[in-house]
C-alpha positions, 0 to 999 in steps of 0.5 A, spaced: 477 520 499 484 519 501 486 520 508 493 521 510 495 518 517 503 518 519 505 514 526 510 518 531 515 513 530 519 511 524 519 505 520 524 502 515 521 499 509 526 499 504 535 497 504 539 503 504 540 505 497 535 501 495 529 506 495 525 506 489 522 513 486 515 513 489 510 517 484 504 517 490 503 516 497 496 513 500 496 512 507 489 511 510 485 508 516 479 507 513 476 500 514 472 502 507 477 505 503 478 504 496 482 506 491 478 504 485 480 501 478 486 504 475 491 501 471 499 502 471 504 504 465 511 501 467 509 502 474 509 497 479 505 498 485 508 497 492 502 494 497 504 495 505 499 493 510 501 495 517 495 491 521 488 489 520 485 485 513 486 488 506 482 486 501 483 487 493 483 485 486 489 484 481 488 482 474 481 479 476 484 474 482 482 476 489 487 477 495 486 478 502 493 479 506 494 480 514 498 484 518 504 485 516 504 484 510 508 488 503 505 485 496 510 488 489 
């Protein structure tokens, strides 16, 4: 299940001129959400934990981030 949540303020994430085309958004609040196992054709996927742990798996090698915290 995804879940959108939006802030009332506005965060810069990406240098002005630089943005990249974005295919799709996940926002979520949910401790136990996951995305699942998928994989990307000439796709990077750009990670932004804003607070709190995340934990996921890339090519069989675990991660663990902590606020704030952005993986390419």
């Amino acid at each position: 299940m995804y879940q959108r949540c939006f802030d009332n303020a506005s965060e810069t994430l990406f240098v002005a001129g630089k943005t990249p085309r974005l295919s799709r958004f996940a926002f979520s609040d949910d401790p136990k959400w996951e995305s699942g196992h998928h994989v990307h054709d000439n796709e990077t996927e750009l990670i932004y934990v804003k607070k709190g742990v995340a934990r996921f798996t890339i090519d069989s090698f675990r991660y663990m981030s902590r606020m704030p915290m952005t993986l390419w």
